[in-house]
Structure formats: C-alpha cells, structure tokens
Z-matrix of the N, CA and C atoms (Angstrom, degrees):
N
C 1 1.453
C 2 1.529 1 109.91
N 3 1.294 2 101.88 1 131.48
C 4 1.795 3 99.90 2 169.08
C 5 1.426 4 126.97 3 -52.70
N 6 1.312 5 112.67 4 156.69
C 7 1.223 6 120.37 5 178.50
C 8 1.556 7 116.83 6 -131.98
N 9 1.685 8 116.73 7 115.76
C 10 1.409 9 105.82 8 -163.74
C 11 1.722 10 96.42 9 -128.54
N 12 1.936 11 102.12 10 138.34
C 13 1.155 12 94.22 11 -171.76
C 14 1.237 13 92.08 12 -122.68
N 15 1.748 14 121.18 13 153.41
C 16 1.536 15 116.82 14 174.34
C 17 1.479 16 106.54 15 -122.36
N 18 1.199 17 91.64 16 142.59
C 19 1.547 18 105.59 17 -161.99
C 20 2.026 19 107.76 18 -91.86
N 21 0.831 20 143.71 19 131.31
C 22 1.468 21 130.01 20 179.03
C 23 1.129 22 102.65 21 -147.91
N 24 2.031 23 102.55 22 125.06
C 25 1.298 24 124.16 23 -172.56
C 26 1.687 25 99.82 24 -165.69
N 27 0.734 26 100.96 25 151.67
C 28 1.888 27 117.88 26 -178.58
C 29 1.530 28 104.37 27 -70.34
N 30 2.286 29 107.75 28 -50.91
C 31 1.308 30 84.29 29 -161.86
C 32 1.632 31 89.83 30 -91.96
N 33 1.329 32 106.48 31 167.55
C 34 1.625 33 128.53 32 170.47
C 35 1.387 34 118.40 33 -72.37
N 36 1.622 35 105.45 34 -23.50
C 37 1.426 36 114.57 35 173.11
C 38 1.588 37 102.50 36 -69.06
N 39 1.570 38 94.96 37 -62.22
C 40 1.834 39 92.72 38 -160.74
C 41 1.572 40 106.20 39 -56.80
N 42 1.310 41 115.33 40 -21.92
C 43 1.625 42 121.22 41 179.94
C 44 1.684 43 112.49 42 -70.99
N 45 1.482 44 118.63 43 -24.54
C 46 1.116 45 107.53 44 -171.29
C 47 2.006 46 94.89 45 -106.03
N 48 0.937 47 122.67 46 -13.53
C 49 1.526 48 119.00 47 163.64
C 50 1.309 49 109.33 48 -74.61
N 51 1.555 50 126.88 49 -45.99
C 52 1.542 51 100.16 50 168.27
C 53 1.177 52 120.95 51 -83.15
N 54 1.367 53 153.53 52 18.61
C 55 1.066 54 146.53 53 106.06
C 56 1.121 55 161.05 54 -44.30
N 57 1.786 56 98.29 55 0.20
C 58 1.631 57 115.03 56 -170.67
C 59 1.989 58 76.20 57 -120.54
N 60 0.968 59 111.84 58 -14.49
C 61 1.895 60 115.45 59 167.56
C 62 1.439 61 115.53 60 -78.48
N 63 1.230 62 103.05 61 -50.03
C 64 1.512 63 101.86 62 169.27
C 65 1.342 64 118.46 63 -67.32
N 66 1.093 65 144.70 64 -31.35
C 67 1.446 66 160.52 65 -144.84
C 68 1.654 67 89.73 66 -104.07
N 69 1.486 68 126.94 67 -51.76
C 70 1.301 69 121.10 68 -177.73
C 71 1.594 70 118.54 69 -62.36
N 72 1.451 71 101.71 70 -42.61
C 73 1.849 72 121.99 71 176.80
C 74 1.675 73 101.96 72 -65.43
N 75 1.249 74 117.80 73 -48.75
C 76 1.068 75 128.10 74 -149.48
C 77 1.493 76 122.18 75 -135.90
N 78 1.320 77 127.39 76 59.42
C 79 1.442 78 131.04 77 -136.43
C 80 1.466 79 107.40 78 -101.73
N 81 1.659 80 134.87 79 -31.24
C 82 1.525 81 138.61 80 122.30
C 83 1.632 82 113.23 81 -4.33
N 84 1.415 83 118.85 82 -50.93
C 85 1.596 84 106.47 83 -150.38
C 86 1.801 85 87.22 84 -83.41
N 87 1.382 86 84.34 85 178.81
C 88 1.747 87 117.10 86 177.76
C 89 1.254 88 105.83 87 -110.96
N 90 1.098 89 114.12 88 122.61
C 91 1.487 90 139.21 89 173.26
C 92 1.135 91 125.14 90 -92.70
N 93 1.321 92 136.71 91 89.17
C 94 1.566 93 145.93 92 132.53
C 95 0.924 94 130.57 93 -47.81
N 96 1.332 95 124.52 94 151.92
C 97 2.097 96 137.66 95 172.75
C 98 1.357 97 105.50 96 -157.48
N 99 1.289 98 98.09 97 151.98
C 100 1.729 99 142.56 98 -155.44
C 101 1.346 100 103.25 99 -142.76
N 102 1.241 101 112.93 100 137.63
C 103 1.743 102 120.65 101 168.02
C 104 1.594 103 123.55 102 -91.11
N 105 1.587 104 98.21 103 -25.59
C 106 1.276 105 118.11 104 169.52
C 107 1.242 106 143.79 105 -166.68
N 108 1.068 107 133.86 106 -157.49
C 109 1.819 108 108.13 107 -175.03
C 110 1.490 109 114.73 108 -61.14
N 111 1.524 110 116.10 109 -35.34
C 112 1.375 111 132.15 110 -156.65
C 113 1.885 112 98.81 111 -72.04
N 114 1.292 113 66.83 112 -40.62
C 115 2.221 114 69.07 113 -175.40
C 116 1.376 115 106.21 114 -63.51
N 117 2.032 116 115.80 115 -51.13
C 118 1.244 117 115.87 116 -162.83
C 119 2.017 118 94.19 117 -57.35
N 120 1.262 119 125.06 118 -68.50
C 121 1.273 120 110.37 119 -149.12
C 122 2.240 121 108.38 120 -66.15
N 123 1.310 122 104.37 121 -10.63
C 124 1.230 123 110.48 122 173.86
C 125 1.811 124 98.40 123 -64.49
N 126 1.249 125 116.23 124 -36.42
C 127 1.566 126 122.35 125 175.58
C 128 1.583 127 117.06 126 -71.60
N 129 0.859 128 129.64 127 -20.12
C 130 1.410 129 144.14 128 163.22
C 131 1.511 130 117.58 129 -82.80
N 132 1.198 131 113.84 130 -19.02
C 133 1.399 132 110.84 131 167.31
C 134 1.251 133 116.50 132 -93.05
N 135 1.791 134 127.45 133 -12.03
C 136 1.323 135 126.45 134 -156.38
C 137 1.828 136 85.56 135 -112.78
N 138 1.147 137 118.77 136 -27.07
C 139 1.231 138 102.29 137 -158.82
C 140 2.138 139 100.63 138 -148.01
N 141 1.669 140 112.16 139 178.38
C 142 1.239 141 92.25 140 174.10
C 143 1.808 142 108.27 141 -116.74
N 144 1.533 143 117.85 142 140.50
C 145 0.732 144 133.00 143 -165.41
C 146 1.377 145 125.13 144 -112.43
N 147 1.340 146 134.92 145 114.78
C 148 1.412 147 115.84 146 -146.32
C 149 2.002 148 108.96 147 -126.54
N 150 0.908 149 113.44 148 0.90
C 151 1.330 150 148.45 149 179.33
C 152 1.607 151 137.48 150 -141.27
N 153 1.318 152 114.05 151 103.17
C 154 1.744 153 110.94 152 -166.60
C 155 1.593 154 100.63 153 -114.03
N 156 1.204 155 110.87 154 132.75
C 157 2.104 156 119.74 155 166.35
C 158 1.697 157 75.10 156 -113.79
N 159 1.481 158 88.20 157 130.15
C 160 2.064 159 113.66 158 152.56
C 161 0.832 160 120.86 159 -109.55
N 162 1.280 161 140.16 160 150.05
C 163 1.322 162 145.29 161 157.27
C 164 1.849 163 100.36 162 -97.90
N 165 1.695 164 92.94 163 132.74
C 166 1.577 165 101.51 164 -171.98
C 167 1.423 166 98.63 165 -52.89
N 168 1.608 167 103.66 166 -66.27
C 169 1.793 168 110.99 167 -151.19
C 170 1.330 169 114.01 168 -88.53
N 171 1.293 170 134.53 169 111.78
C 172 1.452 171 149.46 170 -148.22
C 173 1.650 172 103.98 171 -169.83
N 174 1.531 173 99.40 172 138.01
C 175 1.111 174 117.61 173 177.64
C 176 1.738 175 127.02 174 -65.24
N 177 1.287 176 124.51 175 120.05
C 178 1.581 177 118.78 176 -156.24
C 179 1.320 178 102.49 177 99.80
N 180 1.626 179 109.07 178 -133.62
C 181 1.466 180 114.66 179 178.82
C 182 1.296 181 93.76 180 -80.76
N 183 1.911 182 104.43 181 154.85
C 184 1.259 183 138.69 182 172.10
C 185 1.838 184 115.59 183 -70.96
N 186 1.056 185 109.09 184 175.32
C 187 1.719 186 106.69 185 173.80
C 188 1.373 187 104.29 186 -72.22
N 189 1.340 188 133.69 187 -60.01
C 190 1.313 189 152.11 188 147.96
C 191 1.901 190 114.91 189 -7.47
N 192 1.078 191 112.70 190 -76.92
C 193 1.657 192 109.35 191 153.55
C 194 1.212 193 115.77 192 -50.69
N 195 1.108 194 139.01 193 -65.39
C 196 1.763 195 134.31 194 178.28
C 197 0.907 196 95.02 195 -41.03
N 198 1.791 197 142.62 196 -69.53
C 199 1.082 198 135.91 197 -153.02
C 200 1.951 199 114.74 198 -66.42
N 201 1.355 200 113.92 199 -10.01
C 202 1.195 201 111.47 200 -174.20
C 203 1.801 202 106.05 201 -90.93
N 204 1.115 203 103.47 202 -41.50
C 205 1.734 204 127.30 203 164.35
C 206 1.544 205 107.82 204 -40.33
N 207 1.440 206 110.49 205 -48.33
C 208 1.410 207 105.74 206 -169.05
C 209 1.396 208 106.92 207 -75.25
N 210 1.652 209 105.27 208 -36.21
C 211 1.188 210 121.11 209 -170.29
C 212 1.604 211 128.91 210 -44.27
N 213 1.410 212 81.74 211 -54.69
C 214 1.871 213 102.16 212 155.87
C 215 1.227 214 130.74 213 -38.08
N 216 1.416 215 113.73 214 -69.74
C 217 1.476 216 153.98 215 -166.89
C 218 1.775 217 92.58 216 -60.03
N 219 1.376 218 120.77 217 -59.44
C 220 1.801 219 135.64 218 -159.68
C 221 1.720 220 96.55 219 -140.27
N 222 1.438 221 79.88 220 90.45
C 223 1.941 222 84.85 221 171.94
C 224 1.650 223 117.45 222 -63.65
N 225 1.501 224 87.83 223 -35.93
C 226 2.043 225 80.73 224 -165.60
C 227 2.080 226 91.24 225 -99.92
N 228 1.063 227 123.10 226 10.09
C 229 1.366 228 113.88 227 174.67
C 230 1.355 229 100.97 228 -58.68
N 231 1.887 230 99.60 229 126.56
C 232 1.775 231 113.76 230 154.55
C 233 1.755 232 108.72 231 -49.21
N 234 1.550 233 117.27 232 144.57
C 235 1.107 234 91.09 233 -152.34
C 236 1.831 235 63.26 234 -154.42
N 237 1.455 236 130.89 235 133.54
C 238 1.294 237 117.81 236 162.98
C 239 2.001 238 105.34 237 -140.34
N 240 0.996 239 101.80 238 155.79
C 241 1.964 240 120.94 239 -158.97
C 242 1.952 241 85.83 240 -111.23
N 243 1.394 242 108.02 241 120.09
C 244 1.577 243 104.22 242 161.74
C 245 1.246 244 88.48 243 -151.95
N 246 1.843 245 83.51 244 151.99
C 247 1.351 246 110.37 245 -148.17
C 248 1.998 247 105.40 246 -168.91
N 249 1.050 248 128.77 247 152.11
C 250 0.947 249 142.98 248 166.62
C 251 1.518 250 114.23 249 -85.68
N 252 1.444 251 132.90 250 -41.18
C 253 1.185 252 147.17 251 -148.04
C 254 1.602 253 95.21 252 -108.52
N 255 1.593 254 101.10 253 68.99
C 256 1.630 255 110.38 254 174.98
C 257 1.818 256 102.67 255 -75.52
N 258 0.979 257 116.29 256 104.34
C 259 1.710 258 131.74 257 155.14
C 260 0.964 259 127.77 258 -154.33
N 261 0.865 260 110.68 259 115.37
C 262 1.859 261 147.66 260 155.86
C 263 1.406 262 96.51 261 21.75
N 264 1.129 263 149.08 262 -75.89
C 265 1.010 264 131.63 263 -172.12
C 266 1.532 265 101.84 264 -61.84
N 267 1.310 266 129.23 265 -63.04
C 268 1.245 267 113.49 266 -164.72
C 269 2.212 268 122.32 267 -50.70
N 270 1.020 269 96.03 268 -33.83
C 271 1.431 270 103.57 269 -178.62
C 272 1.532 271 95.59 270 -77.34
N 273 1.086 272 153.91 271 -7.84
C 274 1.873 273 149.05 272 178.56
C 275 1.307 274 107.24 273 -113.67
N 276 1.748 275 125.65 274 -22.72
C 277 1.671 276 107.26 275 133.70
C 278 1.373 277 135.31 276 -59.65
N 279 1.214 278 103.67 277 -48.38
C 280 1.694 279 115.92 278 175.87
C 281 1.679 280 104.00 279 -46.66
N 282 1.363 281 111.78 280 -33.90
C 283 1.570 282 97.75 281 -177.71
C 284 1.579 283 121.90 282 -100.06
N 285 1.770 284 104.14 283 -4.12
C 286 1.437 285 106.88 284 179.16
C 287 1.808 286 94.06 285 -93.10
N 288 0.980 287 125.94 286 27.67
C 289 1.499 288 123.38 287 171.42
C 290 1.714 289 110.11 288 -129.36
N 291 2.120 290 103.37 289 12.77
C 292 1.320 291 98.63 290 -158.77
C 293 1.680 292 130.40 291 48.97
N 294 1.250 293 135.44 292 40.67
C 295 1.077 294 129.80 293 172.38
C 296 1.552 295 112.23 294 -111.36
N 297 1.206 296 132.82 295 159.83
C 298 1.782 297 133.62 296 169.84
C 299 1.393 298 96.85 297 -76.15
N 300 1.196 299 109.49 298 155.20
C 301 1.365 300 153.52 299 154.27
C 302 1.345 301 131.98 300 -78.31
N 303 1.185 302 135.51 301 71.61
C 304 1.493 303 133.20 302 -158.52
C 305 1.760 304 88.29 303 -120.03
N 306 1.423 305 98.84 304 132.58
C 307 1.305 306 100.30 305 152.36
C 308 1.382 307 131.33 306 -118.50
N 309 0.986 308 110.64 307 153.96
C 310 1.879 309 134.60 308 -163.53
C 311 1.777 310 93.90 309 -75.50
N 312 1.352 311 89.64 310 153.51
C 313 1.531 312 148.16 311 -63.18
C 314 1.594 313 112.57 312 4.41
N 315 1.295 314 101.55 313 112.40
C 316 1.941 315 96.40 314 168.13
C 317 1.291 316 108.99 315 -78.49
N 318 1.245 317 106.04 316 119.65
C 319 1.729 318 124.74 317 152.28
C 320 1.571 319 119.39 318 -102.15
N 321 1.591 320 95.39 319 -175.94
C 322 1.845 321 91.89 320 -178.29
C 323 1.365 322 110.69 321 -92.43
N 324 1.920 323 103.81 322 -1.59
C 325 2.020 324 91.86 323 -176.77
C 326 1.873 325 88.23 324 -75.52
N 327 1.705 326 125.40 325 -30.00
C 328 1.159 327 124.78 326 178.94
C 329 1.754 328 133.22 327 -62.21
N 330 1.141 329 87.57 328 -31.25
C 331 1.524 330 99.25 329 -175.45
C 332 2.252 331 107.57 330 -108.01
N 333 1.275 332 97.66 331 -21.10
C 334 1.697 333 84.83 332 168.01
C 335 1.390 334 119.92 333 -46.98
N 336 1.525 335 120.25 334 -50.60
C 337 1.435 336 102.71 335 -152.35
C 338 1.814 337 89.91 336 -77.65
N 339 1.002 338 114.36 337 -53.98
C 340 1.869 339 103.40 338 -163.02
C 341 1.560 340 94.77 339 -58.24
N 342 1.296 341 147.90 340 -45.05
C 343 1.553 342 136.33 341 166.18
C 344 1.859 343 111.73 342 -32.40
N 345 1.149 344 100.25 343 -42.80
C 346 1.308 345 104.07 344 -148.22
C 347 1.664 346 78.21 345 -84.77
N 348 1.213 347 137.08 346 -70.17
C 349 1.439 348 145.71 347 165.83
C 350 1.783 349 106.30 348 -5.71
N 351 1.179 350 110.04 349 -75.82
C 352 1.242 351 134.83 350 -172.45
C 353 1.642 352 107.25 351 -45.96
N 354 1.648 353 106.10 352 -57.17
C 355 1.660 354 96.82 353 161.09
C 356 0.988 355 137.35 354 -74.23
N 357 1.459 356 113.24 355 -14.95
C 358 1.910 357 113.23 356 150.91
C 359 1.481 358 106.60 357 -34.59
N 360 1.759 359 92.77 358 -89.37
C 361 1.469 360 86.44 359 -175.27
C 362 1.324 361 154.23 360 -74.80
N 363 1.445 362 122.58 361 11.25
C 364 1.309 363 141.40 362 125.48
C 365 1.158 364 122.34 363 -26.84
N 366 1.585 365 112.53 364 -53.03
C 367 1.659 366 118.86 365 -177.36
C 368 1.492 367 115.71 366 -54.75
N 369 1.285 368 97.00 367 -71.06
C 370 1.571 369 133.84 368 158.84
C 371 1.337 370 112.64 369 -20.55
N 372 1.438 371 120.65 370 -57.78
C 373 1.644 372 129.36 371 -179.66
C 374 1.511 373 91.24 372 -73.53
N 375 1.211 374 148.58 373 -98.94
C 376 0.824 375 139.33 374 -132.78
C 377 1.945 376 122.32 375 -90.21
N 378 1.498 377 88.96 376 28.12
C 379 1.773 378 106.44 377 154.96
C 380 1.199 379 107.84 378 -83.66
C-alpha cells in the first residue's frame, strides 16, 4: 500500500530539502507540499494522506494549530512539528498534541527515527 507524506512549510526551499530527506530515508513514499495550513487541509480533502512534517512558523495558522486540527480529524496520524525555535514551551505543546519534535535544519540523523516510527505504525495499522 502507498504511503503519502505532506510536507508543510512557507519556504519552498525548506520544503524541497525535506523532501530530498524524506525521499533518501524513505524513497517508496509519495511526497506532497503545502505552503500553509490552508493548502495542507485543502490536501486532505482531495486526497489521502498518511504522514505530515510542519513547519511551526507560517503565515495564518502556526504548525502547532495545524497540528491540533489534524489531531482531531486523524488521532493515530504520525504527525511531526519542525522548527528552529526550540523552547520549552514549544516542544511540551508539540507533545501534548502527540506530535515529534524535530528541529531545523532537518536532516536524516533528525528525521530517521520519527520516519522510521511512522512506518512501524503504518504497517501495524493497516494489518
């Protein structure tokens, strides 16, 4: 079964570096992008989405709000918050909404374990 992850970030840069990260970790999945919240959940209505990377700071809603929205919507969705702006509060929301914590610059020592996580339970769900 496919696996499609959508990526949501403002810049196009940071969207196309975690996607050439995901694609290295994870080279099977399908790759989507969003500029911002409005696009990501417009992408969830057109198609199914089984994996989300956010970027916290974005124009409109935040990564943090999206991530609570989704939260609702897809209880057990892998769900991960990246961000540069590691503080304490922000990383102890990110986890009272169940989401990862990755901080920016995303790399693959950053993004393996929740990738690797995420296709566990993907597997798992859909046995």
């Amino acid at each position: 079964m496919e696996t499609t992850v959508l990526i949501v970030d403002d810049s196009k840069l940071a969207r196309i570096v975690v996607g050439k990260t995901v694609a290295a970790l994870q080279p099977d999945w399908t790759r989507i992008e969003a500029g911002n919240a409005d696009e990501a959940l417009a992408m969830f209505d057109a198609q199914t989405v089984d994996v989300v990377l956010l970027d916290f700071n974005m124009p409109g809603q935040n990564g943090l709000e999206l991530a609570e929205v989704l939260r609702a919507r897809f209880p057990d969705m892998p769900i991960a918050l990246a961000t540069a702006n590691v503080q304490d509060e922000i990383i102890a929301r990110a986890r009272a909404v169940n989401a990862t914590f990755i901080s920016k610059p995303v790399n693959e020592d950053g993004l393996r374990g929740f990738l690797s996580g995420a296709a566990l339970k993907l597997r798992s769900a859909r046995k």
